[in-house]
N, C-alpha and C positions, 0 to 999 in steps of 0.2 A: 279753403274747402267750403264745400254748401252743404246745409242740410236743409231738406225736403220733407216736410210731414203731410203724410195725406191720411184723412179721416175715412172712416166706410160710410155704411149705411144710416143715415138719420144725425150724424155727426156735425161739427162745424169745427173753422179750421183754427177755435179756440177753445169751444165748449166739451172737445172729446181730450183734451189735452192740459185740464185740466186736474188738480191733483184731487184725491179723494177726500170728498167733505166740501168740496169749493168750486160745484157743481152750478150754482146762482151765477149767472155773468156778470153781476155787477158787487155782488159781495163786496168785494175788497178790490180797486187799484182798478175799476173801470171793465172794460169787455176783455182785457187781458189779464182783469188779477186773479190770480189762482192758477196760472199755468205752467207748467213748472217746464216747458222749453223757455221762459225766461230767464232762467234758473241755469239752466243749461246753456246760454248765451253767455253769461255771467265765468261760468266755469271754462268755454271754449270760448276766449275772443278775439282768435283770428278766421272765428268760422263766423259763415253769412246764415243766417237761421231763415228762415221761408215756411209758411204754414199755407195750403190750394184751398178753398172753399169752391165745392160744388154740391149741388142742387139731389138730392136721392129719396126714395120713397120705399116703401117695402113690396107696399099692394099700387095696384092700379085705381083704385076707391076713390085716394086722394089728389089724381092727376096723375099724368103720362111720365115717368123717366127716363132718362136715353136709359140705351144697353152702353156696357165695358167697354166696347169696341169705340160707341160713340163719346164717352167722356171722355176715354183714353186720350183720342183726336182733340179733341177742346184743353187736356190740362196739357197736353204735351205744350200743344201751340202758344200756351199762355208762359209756359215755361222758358219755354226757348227766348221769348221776348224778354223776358228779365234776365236772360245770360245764363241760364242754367245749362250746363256743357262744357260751359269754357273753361271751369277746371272741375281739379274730385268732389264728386257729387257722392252722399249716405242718403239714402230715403226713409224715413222710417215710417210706417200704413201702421193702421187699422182694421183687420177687417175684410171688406172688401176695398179700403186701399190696395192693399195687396197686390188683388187682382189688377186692377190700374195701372199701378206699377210697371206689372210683367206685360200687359200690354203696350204702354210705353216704349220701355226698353223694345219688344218686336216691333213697332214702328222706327224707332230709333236705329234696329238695324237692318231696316229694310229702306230708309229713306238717307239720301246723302246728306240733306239739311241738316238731322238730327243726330248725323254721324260722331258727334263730336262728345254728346250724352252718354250715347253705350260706350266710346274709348273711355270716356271719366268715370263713370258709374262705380264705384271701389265697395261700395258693404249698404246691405237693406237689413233692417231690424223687422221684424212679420211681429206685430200683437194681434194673437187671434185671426188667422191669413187660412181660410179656408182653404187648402190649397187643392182638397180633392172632395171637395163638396161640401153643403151647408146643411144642417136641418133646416133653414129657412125656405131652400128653393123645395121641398118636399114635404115639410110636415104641418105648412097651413089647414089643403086638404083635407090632411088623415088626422089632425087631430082636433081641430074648429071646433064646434057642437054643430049641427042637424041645423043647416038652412043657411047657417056664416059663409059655408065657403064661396058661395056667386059673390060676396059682401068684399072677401079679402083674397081675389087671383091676384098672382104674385106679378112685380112689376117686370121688364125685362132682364135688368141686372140680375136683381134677386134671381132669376128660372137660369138665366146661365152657371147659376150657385150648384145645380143638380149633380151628382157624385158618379153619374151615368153620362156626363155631357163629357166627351173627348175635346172640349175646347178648354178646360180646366186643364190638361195635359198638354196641349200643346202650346198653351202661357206657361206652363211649368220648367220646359223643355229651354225657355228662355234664360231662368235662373240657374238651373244646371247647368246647362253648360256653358254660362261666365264664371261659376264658383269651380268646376272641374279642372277649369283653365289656369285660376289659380289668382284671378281679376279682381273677385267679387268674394268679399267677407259677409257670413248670413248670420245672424240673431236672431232664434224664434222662442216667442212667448206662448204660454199654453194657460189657458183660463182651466181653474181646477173645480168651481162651483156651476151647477146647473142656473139657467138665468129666466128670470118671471120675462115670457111675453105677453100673458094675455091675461087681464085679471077682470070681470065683471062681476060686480061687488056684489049687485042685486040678486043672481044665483048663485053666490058665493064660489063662484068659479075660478080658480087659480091654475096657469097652466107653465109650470119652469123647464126648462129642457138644457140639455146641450148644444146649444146655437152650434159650436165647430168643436166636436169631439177632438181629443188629442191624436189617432189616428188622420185626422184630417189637415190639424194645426202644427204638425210635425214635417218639414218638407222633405224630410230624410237625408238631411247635411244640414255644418255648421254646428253651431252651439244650439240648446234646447233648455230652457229653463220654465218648469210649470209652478204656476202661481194658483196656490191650493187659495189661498183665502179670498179668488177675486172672481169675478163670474165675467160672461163677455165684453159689456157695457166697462166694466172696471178693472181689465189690464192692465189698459195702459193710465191708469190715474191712480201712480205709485200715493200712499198716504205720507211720505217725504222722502228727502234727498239721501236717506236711510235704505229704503224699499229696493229689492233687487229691478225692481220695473224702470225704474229711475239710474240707479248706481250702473248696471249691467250697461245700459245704452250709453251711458257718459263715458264708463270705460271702453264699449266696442269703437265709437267715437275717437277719443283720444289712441288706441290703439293703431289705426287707421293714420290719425296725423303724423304719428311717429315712422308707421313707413313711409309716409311721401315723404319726411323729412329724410329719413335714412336712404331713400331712392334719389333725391334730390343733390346732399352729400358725395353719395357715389357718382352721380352722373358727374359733378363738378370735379370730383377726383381726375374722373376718367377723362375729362377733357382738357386739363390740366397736363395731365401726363403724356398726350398728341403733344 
């Protein structure tokens, strides 16, 4: 089996998977120490672990980002080439990983190449997975101070985040119904602390919000576990292998191998018995 980690926005496909406190990329054990899917290699090893790095921005200020639709196309492609498909795939996002994701999987089942991804696809873990809107693609504007907003328009990705875009819904449309099907195992995380985006020291301006309220971070199926003490940024960077952020996913994980193995079993049975 594979697992898939994809980071959201401002992320890296080390630095957001990192465990809490061990945030430095070189701290400890080089650009990987402190991440605790190491850890989690360690515990499953007959799974292939894989971490996507791509490029994301929030505002348009600091350069151009593709949109969901265009990264989708780029990490799928990158995927495919390292053999991701060829068997049970778990994804676990970030964010607007998330969103990615469910793009993915609808290329995946609109395309024959990729055909082979959405048959394997078996459980996605959501940390913080906007599913029906962000404060981010909304509340630049309305909450900035007086002359910031031309400074910080939102990039494309971010404006597809809007809780009014019907295309949040119809990525949606894609996880439901693999999980209704009975395919696809869901794990969502739910950030329980508001998160500092914007702080300017000099007029002592501090501004924390709800990046993805639990109304939005809930996909409404699967398991649902909120994490009161962590805010967006820190979900998914359990403070050890203690931490439900961490234990929950290594068991949704192992849970998962134990039906390919019990599906596997059976199939042998049954072939056996012809």
């Amino acid at each position: 089996m594979d697992i898939v980690f994809i980071h959201g926005l401002r992320g890296g496909a080390f630095s957001t998977w990192r465990y809490h406190g061990e945030e430095l990329p070189y701290r400890k054990g080089g650009e990987m120490g402190g991440c605790w899917p190491v850890d989690l290699a360690g515990e499953l090893p007959d799974v292939r672990i894989m971490s996507v790095k791509y490029k994301t921005r929030i505002t348009d200020w600091s350069g151009y980002t593709l949109s969901i639709e265009d990264l989708g196309s780029h990490i799928i492609t990158r995927l495919h080439a390292a053999g991701v498909g060829a068997r049970p795939v778990v994804f676990v996002t970030h964010s607007m990983g998330g969103l990615l994701m469910k793009q993915m999987l609808q290329y995946a089942r609109e395309d024959p190449k990729y055909a082979a991804m959405y048959q394997n696809v078996r459980g996605v873990v959501f940390y913080s997975t906007p599913h029906f809107g962000s404060w981010l693609a909304l509340g630049w504007q309305a909450n900035v101070p007086p002359g910031l907003s031309t400074l910080v328009r939102t990039a494309p990705g971010v404006d597809q985040m809007r809780s009014t875009n019907n295309y949040l819904e119809t990525l949606h449309q894609e996880v439901r119904a693999l999980h209704q099907r009975g395919q696809l195992d869901v794990l969502s995380f739910a950030e329980g602390k508001t998160t500092p985006v914007m702080e300017v020291w000099s007029q002592r301006l501090s501004l924390k919000v709800d990046i993805v309220p639990m109304e939005s971070s809930y996909p409404g199926f699967g398991e649902y576990v909120i994490l009161p003490h962590t805010d967006h940024v820190t979900t998914c960077k359990p403070r050890d292998k203690d931490d439900p952020a961490y234990r929950k996913t290594r068991d949704f994980a192992r849970r998962i191998l134990n039906e390919l193995d019990q599906e596997a079993a059976s199939h042998s049975s049954h072939s056996n018995d012809s």
